[in-house]
LUMZAFI-168797 format. One line per field, with one value per residue (C-alpha): residue number from 1; x, y, z; residue in three letters. Coordinates in steps of 0.02 Angstrom, whole numbers. Layout:
<nodes>
seq <- NUM; ...
c1 <- X; ...
c2 <- Y; ...
c3 <- Z; ...
type <- ALA; ...
</nodes>
This chain:
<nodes>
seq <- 1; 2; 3; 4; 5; 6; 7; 8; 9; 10; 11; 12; 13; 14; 15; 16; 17; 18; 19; 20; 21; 22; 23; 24; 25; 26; 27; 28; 29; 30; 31; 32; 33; 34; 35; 36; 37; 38; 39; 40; 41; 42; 43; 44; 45; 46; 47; 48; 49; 50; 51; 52; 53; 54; 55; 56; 57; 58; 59; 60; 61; 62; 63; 64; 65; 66; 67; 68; 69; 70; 71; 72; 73; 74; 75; 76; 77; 78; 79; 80; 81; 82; 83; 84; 85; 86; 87; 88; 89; 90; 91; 92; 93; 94; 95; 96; 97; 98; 99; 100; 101; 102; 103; 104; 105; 106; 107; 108; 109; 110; 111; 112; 113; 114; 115; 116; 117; 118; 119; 120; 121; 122; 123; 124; 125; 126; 127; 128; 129; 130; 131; 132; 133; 134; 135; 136; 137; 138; 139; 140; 141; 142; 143; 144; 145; 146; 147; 148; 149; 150; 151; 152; 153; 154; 155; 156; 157; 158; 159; 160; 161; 162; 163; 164; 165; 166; 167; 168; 169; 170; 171; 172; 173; 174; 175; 176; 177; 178; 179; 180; 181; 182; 183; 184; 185; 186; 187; 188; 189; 190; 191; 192; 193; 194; 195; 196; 197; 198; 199; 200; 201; 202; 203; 204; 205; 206; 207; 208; 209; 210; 211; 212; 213; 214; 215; 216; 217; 218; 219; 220; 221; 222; 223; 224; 225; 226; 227; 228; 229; 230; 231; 232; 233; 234; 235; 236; 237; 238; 239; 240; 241; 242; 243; 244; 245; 246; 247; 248; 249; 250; 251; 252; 253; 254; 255; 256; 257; 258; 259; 260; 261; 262; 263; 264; 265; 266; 267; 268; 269; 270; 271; 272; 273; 274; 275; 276; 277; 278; 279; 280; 281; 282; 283; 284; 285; 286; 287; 288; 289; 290; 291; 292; 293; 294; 295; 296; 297; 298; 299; 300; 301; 302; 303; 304; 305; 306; 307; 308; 309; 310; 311; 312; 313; 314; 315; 316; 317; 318; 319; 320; 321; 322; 323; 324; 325; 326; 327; 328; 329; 330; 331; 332; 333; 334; 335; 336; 337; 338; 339; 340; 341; 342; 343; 344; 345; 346; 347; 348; 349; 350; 351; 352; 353; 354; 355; 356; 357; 358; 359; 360; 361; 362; 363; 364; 365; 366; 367; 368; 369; 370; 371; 372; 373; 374; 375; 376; 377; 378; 379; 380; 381; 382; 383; 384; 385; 386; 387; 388; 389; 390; 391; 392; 393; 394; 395; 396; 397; 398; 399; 400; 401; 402; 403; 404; 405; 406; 407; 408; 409; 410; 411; 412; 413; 414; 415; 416; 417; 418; 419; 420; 421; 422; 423; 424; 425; 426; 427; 428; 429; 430; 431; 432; 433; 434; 435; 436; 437; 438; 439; 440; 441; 442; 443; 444; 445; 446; 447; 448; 449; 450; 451; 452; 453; 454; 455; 456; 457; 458; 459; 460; 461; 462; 463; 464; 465; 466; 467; 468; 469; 470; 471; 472; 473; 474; 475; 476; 477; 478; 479; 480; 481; 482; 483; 484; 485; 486; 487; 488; 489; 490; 491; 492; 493; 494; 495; 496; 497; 498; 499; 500; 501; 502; 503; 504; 505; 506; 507; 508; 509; 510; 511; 512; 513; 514; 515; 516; 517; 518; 519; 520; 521; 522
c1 <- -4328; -4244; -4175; -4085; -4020; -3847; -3655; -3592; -3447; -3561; -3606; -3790; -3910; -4022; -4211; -4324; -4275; -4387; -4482; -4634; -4703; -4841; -4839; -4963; -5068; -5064; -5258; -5410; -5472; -5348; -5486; -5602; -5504; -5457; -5634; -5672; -5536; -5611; -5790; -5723; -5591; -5759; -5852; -5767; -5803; -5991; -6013; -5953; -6082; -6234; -6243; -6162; -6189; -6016; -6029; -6097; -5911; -5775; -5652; -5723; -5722; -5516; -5463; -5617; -5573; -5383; -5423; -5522; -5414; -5275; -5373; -5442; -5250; -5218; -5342; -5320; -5133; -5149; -5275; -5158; -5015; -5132; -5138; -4966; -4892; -4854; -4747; -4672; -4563; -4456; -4329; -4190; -4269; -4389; -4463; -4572; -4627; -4710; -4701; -4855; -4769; -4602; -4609; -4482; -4413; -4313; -4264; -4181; -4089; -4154; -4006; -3978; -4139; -4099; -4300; -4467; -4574; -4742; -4839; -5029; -5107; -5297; -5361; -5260; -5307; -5499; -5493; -5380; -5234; -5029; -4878; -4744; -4554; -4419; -4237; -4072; -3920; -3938; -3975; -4140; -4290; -4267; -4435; -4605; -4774; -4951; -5032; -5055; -5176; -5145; -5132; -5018; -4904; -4857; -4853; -4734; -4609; -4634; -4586; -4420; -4373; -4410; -4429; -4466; -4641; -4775; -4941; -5093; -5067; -4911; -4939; -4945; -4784; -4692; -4739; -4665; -4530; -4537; -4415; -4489; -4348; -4417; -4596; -4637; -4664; -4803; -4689; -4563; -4711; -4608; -4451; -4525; -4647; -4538; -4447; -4438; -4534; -4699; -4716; -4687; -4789; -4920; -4911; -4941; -5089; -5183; -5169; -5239; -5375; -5418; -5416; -5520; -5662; -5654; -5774; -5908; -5881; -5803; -5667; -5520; -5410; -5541; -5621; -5461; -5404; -5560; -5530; -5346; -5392; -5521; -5396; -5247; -5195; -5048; -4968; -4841; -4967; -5055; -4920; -4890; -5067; -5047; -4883; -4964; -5123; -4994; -4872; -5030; -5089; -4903; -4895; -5055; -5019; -4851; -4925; -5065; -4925; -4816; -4957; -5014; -4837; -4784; -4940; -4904; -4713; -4626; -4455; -4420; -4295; -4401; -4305; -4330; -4255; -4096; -4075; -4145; -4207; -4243; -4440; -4519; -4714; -4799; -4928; -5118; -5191; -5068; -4954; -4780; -4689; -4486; -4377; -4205; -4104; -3986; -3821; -3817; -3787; -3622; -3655; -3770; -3749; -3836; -3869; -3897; -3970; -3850; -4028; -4090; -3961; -3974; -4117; -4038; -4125; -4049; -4089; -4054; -4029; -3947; -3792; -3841; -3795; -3955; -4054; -4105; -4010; -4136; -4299; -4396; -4575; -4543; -4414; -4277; -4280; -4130; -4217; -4257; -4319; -4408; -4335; -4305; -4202; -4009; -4024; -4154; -4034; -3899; -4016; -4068; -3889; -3829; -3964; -3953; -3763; -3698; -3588; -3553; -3453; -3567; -3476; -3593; -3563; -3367; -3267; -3181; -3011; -3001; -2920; -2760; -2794; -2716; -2900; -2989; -2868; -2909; -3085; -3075; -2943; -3088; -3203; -3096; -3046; -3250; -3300; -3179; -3187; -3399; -3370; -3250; -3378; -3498; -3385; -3350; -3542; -3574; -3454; -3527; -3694; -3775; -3817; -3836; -3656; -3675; -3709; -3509; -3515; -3630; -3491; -3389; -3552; -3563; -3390; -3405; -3554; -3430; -3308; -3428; -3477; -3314; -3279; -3426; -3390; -3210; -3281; -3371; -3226; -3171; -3131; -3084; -3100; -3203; -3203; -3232; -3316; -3236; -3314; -3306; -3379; -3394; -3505; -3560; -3759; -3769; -3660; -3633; -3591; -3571; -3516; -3462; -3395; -3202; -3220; -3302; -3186; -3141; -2993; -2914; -2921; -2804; -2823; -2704; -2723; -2582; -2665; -2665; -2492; -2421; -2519; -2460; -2658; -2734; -2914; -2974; -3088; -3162; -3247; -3378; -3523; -3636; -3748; -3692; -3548; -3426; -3365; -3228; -3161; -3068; -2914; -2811; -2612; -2540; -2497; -2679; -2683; -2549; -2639; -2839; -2753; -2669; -2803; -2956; -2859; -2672; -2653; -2687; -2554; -2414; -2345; -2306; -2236; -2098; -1933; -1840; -1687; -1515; -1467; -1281; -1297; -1183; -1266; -1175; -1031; -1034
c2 <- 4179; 4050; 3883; 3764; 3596; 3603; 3542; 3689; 3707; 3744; 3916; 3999; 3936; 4050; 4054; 3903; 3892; 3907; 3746; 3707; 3599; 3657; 3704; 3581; 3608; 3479; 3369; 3472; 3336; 3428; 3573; 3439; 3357; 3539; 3589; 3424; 3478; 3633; 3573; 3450; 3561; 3670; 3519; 3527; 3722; 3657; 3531; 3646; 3767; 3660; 3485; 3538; 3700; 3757; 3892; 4020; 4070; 4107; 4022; 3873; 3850; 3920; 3736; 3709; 3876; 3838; 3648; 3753; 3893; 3781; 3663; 3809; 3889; 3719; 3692; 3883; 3850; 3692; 3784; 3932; 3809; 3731; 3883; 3916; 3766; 3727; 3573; 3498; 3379; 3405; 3292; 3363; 3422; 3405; 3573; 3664; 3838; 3845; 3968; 4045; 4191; 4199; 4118; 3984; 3896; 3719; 3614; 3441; 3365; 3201; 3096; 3149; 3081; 2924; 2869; 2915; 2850; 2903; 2892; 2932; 2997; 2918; 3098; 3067; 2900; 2917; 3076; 2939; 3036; 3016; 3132; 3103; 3110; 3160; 3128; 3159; 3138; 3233; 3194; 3288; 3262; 3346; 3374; 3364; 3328; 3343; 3285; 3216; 3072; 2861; 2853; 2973; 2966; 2779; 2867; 2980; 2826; 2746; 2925; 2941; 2777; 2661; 2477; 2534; 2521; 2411; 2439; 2380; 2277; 2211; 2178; 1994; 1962; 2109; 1997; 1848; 1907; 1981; 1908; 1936; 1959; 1995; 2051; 2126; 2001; 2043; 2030; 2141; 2299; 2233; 2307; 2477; 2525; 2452; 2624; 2787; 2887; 2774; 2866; 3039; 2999; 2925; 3100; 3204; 3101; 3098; 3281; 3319; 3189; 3289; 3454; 3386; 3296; 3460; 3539; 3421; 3441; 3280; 3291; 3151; 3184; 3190; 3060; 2940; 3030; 2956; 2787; 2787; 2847; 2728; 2580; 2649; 2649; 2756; 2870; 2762; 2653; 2803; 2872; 2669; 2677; 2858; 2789; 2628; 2736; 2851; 2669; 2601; 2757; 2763; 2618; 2591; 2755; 2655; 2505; 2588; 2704; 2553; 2454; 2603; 2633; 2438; 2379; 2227; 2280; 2185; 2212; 2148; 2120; 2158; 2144; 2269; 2298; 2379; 2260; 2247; 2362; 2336; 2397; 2416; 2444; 2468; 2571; 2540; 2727; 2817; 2693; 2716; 2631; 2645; 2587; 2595; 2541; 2403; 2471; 2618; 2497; 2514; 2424; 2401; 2518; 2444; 2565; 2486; 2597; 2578; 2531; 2418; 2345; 2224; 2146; 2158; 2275; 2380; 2507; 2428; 2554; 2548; 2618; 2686; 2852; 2976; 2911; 3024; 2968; 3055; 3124; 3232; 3174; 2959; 2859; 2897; 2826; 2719; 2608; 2446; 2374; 2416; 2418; 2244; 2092; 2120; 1909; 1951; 2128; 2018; 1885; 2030; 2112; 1923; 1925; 2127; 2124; 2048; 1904; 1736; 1852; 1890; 2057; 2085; 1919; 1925; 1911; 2111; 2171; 2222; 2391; 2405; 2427; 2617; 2646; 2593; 2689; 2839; 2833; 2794; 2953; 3058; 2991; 3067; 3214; 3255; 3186; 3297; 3463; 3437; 3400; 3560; 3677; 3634; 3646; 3821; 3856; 3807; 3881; 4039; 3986; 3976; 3794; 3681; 3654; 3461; 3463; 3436; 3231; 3190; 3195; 3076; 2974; 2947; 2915; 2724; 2722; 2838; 2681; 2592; 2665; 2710; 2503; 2498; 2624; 2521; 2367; 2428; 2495; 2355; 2334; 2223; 2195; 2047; 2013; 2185; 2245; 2363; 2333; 2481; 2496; 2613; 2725; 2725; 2805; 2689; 2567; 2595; 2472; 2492; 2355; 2468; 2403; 2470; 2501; 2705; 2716; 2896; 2918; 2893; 3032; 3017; 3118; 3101; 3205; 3266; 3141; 2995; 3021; 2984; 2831; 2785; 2800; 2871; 2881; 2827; 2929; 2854; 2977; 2920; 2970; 2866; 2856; 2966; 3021; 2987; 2833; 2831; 2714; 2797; 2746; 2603; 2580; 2608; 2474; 2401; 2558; 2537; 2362; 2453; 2535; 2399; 2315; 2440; 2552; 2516; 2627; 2789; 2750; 2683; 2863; 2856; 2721; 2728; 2727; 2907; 2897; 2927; 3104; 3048; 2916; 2960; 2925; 2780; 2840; 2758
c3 <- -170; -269; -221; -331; -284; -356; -337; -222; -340; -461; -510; -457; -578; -669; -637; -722; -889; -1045; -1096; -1201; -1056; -981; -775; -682; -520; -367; -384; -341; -226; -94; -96; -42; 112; 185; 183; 279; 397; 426; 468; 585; 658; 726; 803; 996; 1006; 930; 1059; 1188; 1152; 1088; 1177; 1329; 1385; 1422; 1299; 1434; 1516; 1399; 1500; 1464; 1282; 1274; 1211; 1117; 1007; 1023; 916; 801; 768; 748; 614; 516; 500; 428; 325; 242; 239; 151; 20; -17; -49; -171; -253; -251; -321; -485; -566; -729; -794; -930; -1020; -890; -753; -621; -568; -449; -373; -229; -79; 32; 62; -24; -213; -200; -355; -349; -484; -493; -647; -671; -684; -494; -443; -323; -268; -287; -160; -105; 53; 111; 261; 308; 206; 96; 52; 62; -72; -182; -180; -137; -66; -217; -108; -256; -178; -264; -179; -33; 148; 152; 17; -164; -199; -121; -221; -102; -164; -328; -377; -345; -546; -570; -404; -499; -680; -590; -515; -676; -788; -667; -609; -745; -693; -519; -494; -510; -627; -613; -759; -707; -512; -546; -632; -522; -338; -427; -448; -265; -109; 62; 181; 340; 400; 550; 713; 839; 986; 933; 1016; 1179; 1093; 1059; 1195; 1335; 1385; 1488; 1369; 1382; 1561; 1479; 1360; 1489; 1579; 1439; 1363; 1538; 1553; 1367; 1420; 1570; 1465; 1336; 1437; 1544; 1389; 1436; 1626; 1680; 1806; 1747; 1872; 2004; 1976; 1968; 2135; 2222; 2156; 2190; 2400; 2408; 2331; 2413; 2596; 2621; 2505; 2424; 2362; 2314; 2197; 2155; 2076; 1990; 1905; 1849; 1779; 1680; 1622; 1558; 1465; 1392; 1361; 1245; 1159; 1116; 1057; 946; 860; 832; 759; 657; 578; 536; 537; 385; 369; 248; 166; 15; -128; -295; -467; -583; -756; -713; -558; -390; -259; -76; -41; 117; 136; 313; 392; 443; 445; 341; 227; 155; 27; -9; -134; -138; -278; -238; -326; -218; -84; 35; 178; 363; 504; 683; 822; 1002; 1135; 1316; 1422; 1307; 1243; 1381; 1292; 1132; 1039; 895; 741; 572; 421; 270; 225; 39; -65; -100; 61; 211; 370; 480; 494; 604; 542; 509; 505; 403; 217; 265; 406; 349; 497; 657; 813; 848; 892; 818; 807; 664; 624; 568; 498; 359; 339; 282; 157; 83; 96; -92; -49; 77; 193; 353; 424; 573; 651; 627; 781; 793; 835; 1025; 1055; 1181; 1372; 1334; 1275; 1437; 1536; 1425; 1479; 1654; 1655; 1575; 1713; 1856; 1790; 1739; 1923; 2008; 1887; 1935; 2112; 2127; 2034; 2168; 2310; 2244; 2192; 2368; 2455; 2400; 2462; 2276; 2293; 2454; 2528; 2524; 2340; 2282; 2357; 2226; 2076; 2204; 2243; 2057; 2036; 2029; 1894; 1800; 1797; 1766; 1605; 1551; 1563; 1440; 1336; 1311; 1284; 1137; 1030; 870; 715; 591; 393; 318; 156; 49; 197; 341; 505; 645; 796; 947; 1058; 1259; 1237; 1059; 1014; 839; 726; 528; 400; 249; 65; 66; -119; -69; 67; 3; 116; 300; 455; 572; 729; 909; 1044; 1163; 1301; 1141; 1095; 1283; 1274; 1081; 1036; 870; 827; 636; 547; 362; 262; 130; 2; 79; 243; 396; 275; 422; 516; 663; 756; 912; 1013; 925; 917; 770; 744; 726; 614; 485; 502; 456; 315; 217; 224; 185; 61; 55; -97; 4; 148; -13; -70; 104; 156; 19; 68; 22; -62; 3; -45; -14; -149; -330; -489; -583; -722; -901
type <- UNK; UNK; UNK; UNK; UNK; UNK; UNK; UNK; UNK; UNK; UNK; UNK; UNK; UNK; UNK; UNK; UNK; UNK; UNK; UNK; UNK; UNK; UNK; UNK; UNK; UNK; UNK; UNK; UNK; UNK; UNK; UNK; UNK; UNK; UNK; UNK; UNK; UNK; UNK; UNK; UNK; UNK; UNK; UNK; UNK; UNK; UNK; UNK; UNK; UNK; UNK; UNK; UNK; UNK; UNK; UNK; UNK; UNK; UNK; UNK; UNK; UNK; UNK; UNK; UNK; UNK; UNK; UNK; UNK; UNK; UNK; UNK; UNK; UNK; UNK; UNK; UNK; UNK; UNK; UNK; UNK; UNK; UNK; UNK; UNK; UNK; UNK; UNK; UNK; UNK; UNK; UNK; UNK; UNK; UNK; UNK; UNK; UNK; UNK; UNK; UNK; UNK; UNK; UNK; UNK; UNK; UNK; UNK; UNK; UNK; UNK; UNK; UNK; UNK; UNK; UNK; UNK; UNK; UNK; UNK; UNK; UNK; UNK; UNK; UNK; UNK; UNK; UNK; UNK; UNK; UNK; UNK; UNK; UNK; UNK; UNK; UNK; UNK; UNK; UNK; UNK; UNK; UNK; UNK; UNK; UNK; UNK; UNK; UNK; UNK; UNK; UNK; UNK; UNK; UNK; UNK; UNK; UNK; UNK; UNK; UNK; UNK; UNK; UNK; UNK; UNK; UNK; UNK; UNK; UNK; UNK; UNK; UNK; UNK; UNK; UNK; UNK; UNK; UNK; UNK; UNK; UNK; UNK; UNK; UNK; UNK; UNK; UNK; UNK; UNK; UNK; UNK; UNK; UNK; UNK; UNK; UNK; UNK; UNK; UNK; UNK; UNK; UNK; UNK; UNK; UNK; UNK; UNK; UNK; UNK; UNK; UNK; UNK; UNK; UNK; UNK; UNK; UNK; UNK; UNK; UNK; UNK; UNK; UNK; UNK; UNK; UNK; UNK; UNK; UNK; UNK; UNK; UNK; UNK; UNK; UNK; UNK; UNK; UNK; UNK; UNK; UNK; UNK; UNK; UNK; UNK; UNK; UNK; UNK; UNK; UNK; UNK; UNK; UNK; UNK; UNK; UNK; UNK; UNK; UNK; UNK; UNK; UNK; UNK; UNK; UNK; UNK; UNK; UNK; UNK; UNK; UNK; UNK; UNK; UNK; UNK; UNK; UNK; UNK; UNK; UNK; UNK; UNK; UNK; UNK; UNK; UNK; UNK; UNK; UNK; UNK; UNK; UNK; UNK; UNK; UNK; UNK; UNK; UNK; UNK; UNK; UNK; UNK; UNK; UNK; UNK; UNK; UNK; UNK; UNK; UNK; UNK; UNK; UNK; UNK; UNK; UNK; UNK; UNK; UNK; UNK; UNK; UNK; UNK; UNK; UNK; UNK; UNK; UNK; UNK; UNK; UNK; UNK; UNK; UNK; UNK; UNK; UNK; UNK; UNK; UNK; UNK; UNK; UNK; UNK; UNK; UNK; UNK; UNK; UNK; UNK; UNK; UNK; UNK; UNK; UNK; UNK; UNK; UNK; UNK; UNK; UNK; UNK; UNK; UNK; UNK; UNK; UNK; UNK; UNK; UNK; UNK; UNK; UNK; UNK; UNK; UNK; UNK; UNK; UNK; UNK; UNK; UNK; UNK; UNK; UNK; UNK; UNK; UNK; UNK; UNK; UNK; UNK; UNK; UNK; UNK; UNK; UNK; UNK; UNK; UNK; UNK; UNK; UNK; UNK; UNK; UNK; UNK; UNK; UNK; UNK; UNK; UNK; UNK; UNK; UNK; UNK; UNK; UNK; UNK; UNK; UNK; UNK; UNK; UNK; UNK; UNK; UNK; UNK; UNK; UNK; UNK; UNK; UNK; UNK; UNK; UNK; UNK; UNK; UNK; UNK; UNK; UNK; UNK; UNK; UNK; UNK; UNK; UNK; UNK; UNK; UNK; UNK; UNK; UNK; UNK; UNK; UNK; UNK; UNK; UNK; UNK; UNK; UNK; UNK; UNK; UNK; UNK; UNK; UNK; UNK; UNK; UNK; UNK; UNK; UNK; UNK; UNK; UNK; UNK; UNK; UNK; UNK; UNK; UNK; UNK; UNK; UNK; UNK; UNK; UNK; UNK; UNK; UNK; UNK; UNK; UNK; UNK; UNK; UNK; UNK; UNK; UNK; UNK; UNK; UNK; UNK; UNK; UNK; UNK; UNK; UNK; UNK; UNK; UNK; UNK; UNK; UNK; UNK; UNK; UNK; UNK
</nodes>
């Protein structure tokens, strides 16, 4: 199998093409830190057996063996990648072939590389070594190196982006001429662990607790049930006390993971030799560093949850060609802040943004009452078509009969929401920025530079054009790649797009000429 990260105009590329430079293994030291893995990975089935003598029923050392089996596939998984990678840099290209089971190829050309960052898990910094991140200008990272040695991870930002990275030798004169723009506050944990999932999270921690201590025969549950009768007088209070248990164990499993991931967060403006680039460095147990070069810059983009955006918290993230907008693993490259105040948000933007002009804390364009009654028309009509489903549903006795009044129960909180999801919708244009902002579950906000503006969407639906409504779309290279703002006039359009790009909307806003008209005789 053969991947290649090329323009999809392109045509297929051929398979790695012939170069005197030589093919290079990932460090050895890897070898070192999976066989580490592996003896620990056999300590709980150990203990089970030895030291506590649960090794005499099967039945009882199922986890034990499922920890162990699960850490030796990793560790032997790890090893056979080891074996199966091989890299090299050439004066174009950035290559590699890897693959456990399928031999996978993937090449980048170098002037489409965008960052090189690297990043270390606790293994990986005690064996002294570094995961290498190669993206080009795609959503998802390029190229993957782990893991590769502290010297050469920085000979490898050094090789590809030159005058972003620091040296030993250098790491004086590279934090003068550092700017520290924010830094993590200790408060801001309130932000982040304050939140529904703390008692999920709560729930499934004290069950893996009771599993685990289960190999050395201590009953978690049990014992807390004992405590909680003895405290407890009725059952409310009982199942008061088992949901403060499970809040607190949610809530410290919060706290630790936020204090592992930002533990010293800063963000910073560094200069380098071809300019700036904003860095960000955080972590306790496994650390991560990202630069991001400040001409790819286009803008801010907040993102405020609906149930805590009562407290004013928000996502902050840049809006920049060649980063990854989401992640399944971290946070995305493009977050430059945790979760946190959007005071301190637009505190940062002001100082990242180029310019005086402060576009998050302009005053926006309100959209036409037309919009509100859109939504509150959605409301019904989803509040009624639910309600008559489960009329129907119960009328033929597959749910309870009194289950349709719950759609009209809800109907007010429908309103309700749909008021809130109208109050959200503005725009406006400050400066060389275009400001947009919308959304009922987020309210998203972005602040993007109208100079990659690549063009204007237009969209009206049959219920729009009764109400004289369109909906904006702005397509760009950069960030999400896509930014709407739903349910203005059009006048407030023809308004937009004068101001953001006025030569796209000119071709058409020419007047025709008379076909009547005769051409002038001599």
């Amino acid at each position: 199998m053969t991947t290649v990260d090329a323009p999809e105009h392109a045509a297929p590329a051929p398979g790695p093409p012939h170069s005197d430079v030589p093919w290079q293994r990932l460090n050895g030291r890897l070898i070192w830190v999976n066989l580490a893995r592996l003896v620990l990975s056999t300590l709980p089935t150990v203990l089970s057996m030895v030291f506590f003598g649960t090794g005499r029923h099967l039945s009882d050392l199922w986890p034990a063996m499922v920890a162990t089996g699960i850490g030796m596939f990793l560790s032997v998984a790890d090893v056979v990648r080891w074996l199966r990678t091989r890299y090299r840099i050439t004066d174009e290209l950035v290559e590699i072939k890897t693959g456990r089971l399928m031999r996978v190829y993937r090449q980048v050309p170098r002037e489409r590389i965008r960052a090189v960052d690297h990043k270390a898990k606790l293994r990986h910094r005690l064996a002294g070594l570094r995961v290498v991140v190669i993206s080009s200008g795609r959503t998802r990272p390029a190229l993957r190196l782990d893991a590769v040695s502290t010297d050469m991870a920085g000979a490898l930002r050094r090789e590809l982006m030159p005058g972003g990275a620091l040296d030993e030798a250098g790491s004086q004169e590279g934090a003068a001429r550092e700017t520290v723009l924010a830094r993590a506050r200790w408060y801001w944990i309130f932000y982040n662990v304050i939140n529904i999932w703390g008692m999920l999270v709560g729930g499934l921690l004290l069950w893996s607790l009771d599993g685990l201590l289960e190999l050395v025969n201590v009953d978690l549950t049990g014992a807390l049930g004992d405590l909680i009768d003895r405290l407890a007088t009725g059952r409310a209070g009982r199942w008061a006390l088992w949901a403060a248990v499970v809040a607190v164990l949610g809530f410290t499993a919060l706290t630790s993971g936020f204090i592992k991931d930002n533990w010293h967060f800063q963000l910073v403006r560094r200069a380098t030799e071809e300019g700036t680039s904003l860095v960000t460095r955080q972590g306790l147990l496994s650390t991560r560093e990202v630069h991001r070069d400040d001409r790819r810059l286009r803008g801010i983009h907040l993102s405020e949850p609906l149930f805590w955006r009562w407290i004013g918290l928000t996502e902050t993230a840049v809006i920049a060609t060649g980063l990854a907008s989401w992640s399944l693993t971290s946070e995305p490259a493009s977050s430059i802040l945790p979760r946190g105040p959007i005071a301190e948000a637009r505190r940062v933007a002001s100082l990242v943004l180029p310019g005086p002009v402060r576009p998050l804390e302009e005053p926006l364009r309100r959209h036409p009452r037309a919009a509100l009654y859109r939504r509150l028309l959605w409301a019904a009509v989803c509040c009624a078509a639910l309600g008559g489903l489960l009329a129907w549903l119960g009328a033929t006795h597959v749910v309870p009969g009194w289950l349709w009044t719950l759609p009209l129960w809800a109907a007010p909180l429908a309103a309700v929401l749909a008021v809130v999801a109208y109050r959200t919708l503005g725009h406006t244009c400050a400066g060389r920025y275009l400001v947009l902002r919308h959304g009922l579950m987020r309210r998203e906000t972005a602040a993007l530079s109208r100079e990659t503006v690549l063009g204007l969407k237009v969209r009206q639906s049959l219920v729009q054009r009764w109400w004289g409504l369109v909906s904006l779309g702005v397509p760009t290279a950069a960030g999400l790649r896509f930014y709407q703002a739903p349910d203005m006039t059009v006048e407030q359009f023809m308004t937009l797009a004068d101001e953001t790009a006025p030569e796209l909307l000119a071709e058409f806003l020419q007047p025709a000429p008379e076909r009547n008209s005769v051409a002038p005789v001599e």
